[in-house]
N, CA, C and O atoms as a DFTB+ gen file, in Angstrom:
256 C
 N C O
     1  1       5.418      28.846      24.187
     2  2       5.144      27.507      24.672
     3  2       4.283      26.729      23.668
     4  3       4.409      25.538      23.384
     5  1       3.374      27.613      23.170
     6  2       2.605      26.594      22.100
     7  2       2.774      26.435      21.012
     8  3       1.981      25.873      20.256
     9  1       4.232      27.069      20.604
    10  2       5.102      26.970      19.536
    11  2       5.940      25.738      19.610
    12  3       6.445      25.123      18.671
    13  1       5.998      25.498      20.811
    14  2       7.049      24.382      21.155
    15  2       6.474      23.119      21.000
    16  3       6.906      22.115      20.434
    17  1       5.394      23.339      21.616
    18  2       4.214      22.029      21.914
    19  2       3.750      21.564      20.388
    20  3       3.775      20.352      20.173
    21  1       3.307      22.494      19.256
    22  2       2.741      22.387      18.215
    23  2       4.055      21.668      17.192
    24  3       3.829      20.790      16.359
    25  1       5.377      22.230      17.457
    26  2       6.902      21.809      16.857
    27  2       6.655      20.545      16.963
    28  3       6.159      19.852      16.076
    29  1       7.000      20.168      18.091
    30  2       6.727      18.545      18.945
    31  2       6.306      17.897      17.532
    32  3       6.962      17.510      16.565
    33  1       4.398      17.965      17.940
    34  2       3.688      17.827      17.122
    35  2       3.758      17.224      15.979
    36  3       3.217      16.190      15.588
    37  1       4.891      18.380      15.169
    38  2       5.332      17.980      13.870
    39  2       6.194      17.179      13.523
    40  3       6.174      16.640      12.416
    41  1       7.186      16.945      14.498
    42  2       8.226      16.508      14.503
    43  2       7.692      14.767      14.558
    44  3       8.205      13.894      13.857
    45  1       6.993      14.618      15.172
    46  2       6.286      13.212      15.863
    47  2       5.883      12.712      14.337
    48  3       6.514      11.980      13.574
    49  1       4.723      13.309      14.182
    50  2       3.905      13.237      12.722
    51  2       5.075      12.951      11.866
    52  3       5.137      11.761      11.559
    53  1       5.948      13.635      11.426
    54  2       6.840      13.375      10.395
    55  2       7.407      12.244      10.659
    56  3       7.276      11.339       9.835
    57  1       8.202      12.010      11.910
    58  2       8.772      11.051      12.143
    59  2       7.776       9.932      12.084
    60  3       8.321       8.832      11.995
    61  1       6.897       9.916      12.101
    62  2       5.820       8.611      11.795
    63  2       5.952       8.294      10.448
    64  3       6.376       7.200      10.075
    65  1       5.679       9.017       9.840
    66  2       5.370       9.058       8.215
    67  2       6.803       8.571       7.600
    68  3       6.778       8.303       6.399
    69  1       7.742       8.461       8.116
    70  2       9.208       8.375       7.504
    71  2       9.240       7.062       8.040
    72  3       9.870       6.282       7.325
    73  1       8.637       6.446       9.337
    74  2       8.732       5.524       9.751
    75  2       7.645       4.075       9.173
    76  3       7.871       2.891       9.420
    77  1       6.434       4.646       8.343
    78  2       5.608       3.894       7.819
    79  2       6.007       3.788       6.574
    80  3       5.545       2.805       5.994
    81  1       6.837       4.589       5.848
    82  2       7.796       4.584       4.548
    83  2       8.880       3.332       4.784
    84  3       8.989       2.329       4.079
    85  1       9.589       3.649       5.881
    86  2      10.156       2.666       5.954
    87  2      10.202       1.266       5.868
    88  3      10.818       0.410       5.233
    89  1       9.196       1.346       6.867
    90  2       8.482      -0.519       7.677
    91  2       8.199      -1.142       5.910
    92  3       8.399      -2.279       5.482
    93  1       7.729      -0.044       5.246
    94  2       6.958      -0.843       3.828
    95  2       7.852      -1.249       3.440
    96  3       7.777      -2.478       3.442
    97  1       8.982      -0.807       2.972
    98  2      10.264      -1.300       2.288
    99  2      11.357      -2.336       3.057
   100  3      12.471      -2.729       2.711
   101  1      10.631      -2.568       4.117
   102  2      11.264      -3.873       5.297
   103  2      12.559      -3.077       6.139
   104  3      13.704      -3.036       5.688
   105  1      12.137      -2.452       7.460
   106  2      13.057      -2.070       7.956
   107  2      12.816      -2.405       9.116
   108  3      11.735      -2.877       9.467
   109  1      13.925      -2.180       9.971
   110  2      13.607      -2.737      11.175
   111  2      12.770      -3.166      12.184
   112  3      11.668      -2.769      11.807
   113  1      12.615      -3.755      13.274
   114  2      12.088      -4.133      14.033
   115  2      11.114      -2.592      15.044
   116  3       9.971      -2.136      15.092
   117  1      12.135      -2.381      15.523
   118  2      11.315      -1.029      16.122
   119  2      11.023      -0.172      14.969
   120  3      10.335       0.701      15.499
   121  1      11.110       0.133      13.722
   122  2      10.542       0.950      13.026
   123  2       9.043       0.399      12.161
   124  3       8.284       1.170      11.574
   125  1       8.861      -1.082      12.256
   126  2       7.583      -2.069      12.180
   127  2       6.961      -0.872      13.392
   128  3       6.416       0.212      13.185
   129  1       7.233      -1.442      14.465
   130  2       6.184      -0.987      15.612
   131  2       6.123       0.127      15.676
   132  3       5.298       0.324      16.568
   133  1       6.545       1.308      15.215
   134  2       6.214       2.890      15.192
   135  2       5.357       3.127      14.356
   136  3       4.302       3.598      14.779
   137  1       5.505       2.886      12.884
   138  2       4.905       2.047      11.953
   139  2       3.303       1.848      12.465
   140  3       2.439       2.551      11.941
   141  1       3.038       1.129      13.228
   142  2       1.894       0.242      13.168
   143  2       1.195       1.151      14.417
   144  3      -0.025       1.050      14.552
   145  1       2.045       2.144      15.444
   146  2       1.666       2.957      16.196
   147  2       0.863       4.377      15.614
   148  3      -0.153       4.971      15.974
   149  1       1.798       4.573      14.606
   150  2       1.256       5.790      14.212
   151  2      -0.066       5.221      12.834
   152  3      -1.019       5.962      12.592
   153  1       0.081       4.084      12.206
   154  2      -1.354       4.089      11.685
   155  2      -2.714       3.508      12.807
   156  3      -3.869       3.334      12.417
   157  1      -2.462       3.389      13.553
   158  2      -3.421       3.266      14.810
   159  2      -3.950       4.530      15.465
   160  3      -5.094       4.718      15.878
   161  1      -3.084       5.228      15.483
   162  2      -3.037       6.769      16.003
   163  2      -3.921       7.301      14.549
   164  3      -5.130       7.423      14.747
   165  1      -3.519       7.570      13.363
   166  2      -4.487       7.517      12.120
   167  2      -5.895       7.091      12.256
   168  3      -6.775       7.844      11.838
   169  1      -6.175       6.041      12.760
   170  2      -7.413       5.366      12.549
   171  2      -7.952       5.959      13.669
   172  3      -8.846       6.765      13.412
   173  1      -7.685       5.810      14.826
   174  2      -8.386       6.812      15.993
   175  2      -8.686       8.141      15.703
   176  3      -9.679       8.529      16.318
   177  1      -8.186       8.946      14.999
   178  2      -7.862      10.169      14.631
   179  2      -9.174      10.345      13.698
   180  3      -9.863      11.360      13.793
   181  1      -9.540       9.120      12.631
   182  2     -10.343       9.248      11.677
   183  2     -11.497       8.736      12.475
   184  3     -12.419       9.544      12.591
   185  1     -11.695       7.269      13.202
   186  2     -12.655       7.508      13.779
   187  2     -13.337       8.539      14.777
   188  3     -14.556       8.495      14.943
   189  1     -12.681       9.310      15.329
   190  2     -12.587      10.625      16.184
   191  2     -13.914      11.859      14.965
   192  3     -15.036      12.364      14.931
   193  1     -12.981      11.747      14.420
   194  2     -13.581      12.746      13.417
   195  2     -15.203      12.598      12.619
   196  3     -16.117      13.409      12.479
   197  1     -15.010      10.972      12.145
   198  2     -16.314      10.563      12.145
   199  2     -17.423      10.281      13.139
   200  3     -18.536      10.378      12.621
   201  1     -17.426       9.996      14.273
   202  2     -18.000      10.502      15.526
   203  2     -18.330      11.501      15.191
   204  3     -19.448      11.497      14.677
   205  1     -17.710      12.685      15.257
   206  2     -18.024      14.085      15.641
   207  2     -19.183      14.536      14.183
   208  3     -20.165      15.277      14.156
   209  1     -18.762      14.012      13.500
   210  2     -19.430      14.493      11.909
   211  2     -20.682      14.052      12.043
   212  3     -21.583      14.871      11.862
   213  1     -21.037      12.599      12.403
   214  2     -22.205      11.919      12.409
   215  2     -23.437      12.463      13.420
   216  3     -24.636      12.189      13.377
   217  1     -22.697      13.335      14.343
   218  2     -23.996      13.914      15.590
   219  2     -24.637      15.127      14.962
   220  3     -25.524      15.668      15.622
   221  1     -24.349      15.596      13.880
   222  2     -24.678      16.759      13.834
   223  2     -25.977      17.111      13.508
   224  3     -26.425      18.258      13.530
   225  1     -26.754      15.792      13.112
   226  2     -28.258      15.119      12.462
   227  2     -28.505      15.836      11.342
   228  3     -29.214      16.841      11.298
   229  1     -27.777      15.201      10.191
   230  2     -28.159      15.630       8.676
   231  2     -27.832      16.899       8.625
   232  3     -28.350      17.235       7.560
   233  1     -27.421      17.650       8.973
   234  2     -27.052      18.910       7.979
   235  2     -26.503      19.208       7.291
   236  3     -25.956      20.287       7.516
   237  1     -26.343      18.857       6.583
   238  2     -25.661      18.259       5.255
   239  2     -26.206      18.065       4.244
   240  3     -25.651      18.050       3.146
   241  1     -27.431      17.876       4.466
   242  2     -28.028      17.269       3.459
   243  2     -28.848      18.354       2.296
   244  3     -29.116      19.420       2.849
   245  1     -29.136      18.322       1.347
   246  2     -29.550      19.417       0.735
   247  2     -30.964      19.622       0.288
   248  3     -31.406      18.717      -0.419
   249  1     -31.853      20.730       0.581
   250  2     -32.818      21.427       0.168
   251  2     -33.502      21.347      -1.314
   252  3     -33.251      22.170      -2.194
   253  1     -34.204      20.489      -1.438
   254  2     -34.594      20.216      -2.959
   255  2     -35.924      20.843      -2.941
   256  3     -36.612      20.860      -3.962
């Protein structure tokens, strides 16, 4: 099952990425809006991540 679920996954992702290839080179109408779905989905994804990075209070930082 979480072979299936994770497939999905990929399948989605790719199909995004083929679809933001596209939109650049002027393609259709619904492939604009998949396009503009999946770099939204990107930016959530990155703000997601930066959230999580920023709580961790400096540890990161290095020992001089």
């Amino acid at each position: 099952m979480t072979l299936l679920v994770l497939s999905a996954v990929l399948v989605l992702a790719v199909g995004g990425c083929v679809c933001v290839v596209w939109a650049s080179r002027g393609g259709p109408r619904w492939v604009r809006a998949v396009a503009g779905a999946t770099l939204a989905a990107g930016e959530l994804a990155r703000a997601a991540g930066r959230g999580r990075r920023s709580g961790r209070g400096g540890q990161d930082s290095s020992d001089d």
